[in-house]
C-alpha positions as CSV (number, residue, x, y, z in Angstrom):
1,X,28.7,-19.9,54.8
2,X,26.6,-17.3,57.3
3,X,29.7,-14.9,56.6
4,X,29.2,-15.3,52.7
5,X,25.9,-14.3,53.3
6,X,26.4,-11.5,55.4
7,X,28.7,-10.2,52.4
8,X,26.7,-10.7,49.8
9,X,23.8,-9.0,51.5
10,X,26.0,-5.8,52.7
11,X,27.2,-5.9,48.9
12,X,23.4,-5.9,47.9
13,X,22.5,-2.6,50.1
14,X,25.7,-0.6,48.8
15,X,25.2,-1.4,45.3
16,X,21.2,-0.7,45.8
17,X,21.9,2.7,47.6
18,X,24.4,3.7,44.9
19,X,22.0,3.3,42.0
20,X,19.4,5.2,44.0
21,X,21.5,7.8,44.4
22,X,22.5,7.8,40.7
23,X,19.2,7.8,40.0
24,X,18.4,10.8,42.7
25,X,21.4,12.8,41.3
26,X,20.5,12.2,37.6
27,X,17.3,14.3,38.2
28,X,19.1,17.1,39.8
29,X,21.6,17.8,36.6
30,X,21.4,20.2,34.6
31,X,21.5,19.4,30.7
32,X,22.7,20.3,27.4
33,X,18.9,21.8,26.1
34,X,17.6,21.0,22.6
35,X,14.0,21.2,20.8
36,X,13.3,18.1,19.0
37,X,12.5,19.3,14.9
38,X,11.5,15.9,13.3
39,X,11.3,12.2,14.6
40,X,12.5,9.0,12.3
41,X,12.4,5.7,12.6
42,X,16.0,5.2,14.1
43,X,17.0,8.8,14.4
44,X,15.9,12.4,15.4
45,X,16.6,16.1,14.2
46,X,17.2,18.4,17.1
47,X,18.3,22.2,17.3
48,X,21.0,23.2,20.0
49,X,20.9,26.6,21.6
50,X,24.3,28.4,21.7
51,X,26.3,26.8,24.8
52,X,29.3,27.6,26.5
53,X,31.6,24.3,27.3
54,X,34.8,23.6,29.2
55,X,36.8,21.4,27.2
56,X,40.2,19.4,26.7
57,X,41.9,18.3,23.5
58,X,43.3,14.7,24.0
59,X,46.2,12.9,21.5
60,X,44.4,9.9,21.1
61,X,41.4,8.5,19.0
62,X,40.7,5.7,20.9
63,X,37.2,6.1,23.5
64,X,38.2,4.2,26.5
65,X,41.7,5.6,26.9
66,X,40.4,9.3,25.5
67,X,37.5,9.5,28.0
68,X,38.7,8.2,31.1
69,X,41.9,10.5,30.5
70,X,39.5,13.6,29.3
71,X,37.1,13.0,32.3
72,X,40.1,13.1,35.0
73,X,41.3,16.7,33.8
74,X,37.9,17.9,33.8
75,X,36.4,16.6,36.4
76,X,39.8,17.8,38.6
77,X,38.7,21.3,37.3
78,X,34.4,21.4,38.5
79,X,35.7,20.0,41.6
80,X,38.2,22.8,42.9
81,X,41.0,22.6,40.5
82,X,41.1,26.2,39.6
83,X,41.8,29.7,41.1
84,X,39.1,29.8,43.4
85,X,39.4,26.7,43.9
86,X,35.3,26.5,43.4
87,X,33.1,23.5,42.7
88,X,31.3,23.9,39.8
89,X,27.9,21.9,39.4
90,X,28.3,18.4,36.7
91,X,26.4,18.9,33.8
92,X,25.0,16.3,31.2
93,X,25.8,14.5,28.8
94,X,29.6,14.8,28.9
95,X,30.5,15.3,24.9
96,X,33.1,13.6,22.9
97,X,34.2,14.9,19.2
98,X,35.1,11.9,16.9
99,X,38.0,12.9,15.4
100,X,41.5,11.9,14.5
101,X,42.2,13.5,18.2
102,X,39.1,13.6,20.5
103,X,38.0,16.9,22.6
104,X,36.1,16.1,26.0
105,X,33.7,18.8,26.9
106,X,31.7,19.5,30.1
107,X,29.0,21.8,29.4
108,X,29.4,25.1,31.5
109,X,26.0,25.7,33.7
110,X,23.9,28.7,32.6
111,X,24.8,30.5,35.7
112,X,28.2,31.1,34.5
113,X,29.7,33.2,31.8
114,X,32.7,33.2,30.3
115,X,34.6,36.2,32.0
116,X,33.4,34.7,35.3
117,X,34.4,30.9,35.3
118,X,37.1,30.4,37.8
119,X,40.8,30.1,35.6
120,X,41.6,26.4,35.5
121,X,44.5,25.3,37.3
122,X,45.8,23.5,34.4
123,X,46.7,25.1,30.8
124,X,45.4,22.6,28.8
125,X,41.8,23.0,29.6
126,X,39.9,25.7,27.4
127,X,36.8,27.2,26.7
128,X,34.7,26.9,23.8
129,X,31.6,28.6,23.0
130,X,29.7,26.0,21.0
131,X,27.1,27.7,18.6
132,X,23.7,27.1,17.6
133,X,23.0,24.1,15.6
134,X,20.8,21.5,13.8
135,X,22.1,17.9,14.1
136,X,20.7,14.3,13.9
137,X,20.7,11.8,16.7
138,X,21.2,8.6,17.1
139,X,20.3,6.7,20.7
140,X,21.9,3.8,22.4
141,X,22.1,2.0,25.9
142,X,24.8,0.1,27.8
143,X,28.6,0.7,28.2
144,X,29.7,2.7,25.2
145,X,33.1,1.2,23.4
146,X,34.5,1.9,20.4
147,X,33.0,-1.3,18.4
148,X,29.5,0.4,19.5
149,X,30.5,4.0,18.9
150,X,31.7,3.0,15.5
151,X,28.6,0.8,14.7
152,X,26.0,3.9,15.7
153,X,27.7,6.5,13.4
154,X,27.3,3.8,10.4
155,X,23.8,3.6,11.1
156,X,23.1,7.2,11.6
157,X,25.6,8.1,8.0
158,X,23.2,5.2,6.7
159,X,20.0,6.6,7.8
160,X,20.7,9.9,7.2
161,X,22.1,9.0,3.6
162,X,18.8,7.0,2.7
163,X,16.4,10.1,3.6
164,X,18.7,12.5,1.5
165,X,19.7,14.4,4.4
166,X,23.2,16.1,4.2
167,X,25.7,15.9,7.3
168,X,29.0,17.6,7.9
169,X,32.0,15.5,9.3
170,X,31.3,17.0,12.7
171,X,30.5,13.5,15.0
172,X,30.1,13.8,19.0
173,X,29.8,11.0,21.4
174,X,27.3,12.1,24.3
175,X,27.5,10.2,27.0
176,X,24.7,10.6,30.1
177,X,25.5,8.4,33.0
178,X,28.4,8.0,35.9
179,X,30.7,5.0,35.2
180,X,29.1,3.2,38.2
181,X,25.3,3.5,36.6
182,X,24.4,0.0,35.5
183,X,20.2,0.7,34.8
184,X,18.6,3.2,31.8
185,X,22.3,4.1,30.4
186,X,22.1,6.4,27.5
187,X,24.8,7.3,24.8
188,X,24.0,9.0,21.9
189,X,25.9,9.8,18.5
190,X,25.2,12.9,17.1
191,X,26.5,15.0,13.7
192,X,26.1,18.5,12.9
193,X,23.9,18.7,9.6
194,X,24.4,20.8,6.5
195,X,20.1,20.8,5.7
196,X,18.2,23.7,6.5
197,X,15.5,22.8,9.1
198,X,12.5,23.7,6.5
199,X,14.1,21.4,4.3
200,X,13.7,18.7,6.8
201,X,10.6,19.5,7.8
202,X,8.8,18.8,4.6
């Protein structure tokens, strides 16, 4: 019994230490920047300045098997899988496209430029210069899935529909915490918007 103990309390201090140091890191990221235009009941308009991303097309439309896959290839390139073989900082969120095939993307820190990223080691990872844009957001917590993915977008189509704002068919899963955060998770849906933002401002 006295041993049980002993492992449940040196089980308590790791798992306390690693979401302090979540926690700590969390603070230290850098992150995709946006300006908040109009606040709704359930939802938010935001503007996105123009970012550069690395990014990696995956065959499958399915979130668990997409992201952990996506995250591997990219995460092998920030941590010294490319011709330098140079550590590049983690950004957040990490951002998923909804499609038919998902694209993961890392957002590049603003340090960096295009013609000086190190080459990554492995062909199928690209980068994408993500424009300017005007989308609506939609927040959750806990472990994303597809069920809660698919359940969010509803209600963001749903709420955007009853205020008579128009959306393009351009969905992104963002996604702001390490797999091994349990407190204060955040997801968000968000979808590129058609409306002009002194339409949505009235």
């Amino acid at each position: 019994m006295k041993a049980l103990y002993i492992i449940l309390g040196i089980g308590s201090v790791i798992f306390i230490g690693t979401q302090l140091f979540a926690m700590s890191s969390q603070k230290n990221i850098e992150t995709y920047p946006y300006k908040v235009i109009k606040k709704y009941k359930n939802f938010e308009i935001r503007t996105y300045e123009a970012t550069l991303f690395t990014s990696v097309q995956l065959s499958g439309n399915k979130y668990k098997e997409s992201s952990s896959k996506g995250f591997s290839i990219l995460a092998g390139y920030i941590f010294g899988g490319n011709d330098k073989n140079e550590k590049i900082a983690m950004t957040s969120p990490v951002a998923m496209s909804l499609d038919d095939s998902m694209t993961m993307m890392f957002m590049v820190p603003k340090k960096f430029k295009k013609e000086t990223l190190p080459q990554p080691n492995q062909s199928e990872i690209k980068f994408r210069e993500e424009p300017a844009k005007t989308v609506a957001a939609i927040s959750f917590g806990g472990w994303a899935n597809d069920q809660k993915i698919a359940t969010y977008k509803q209600q963001l189509k749903a709420a955007l529909n009853a205020e008579g704002i128009k959306y393009t068919n351009r969905f992104y899963f963002l996604g702001y915490n390490a797999p091994y955060e349990v407190f204060n998770r955040k997801n968000e849906i968000i979808v590129e918007l058609e409306t002009s933002i002194p339409q949505i401002a009235r």
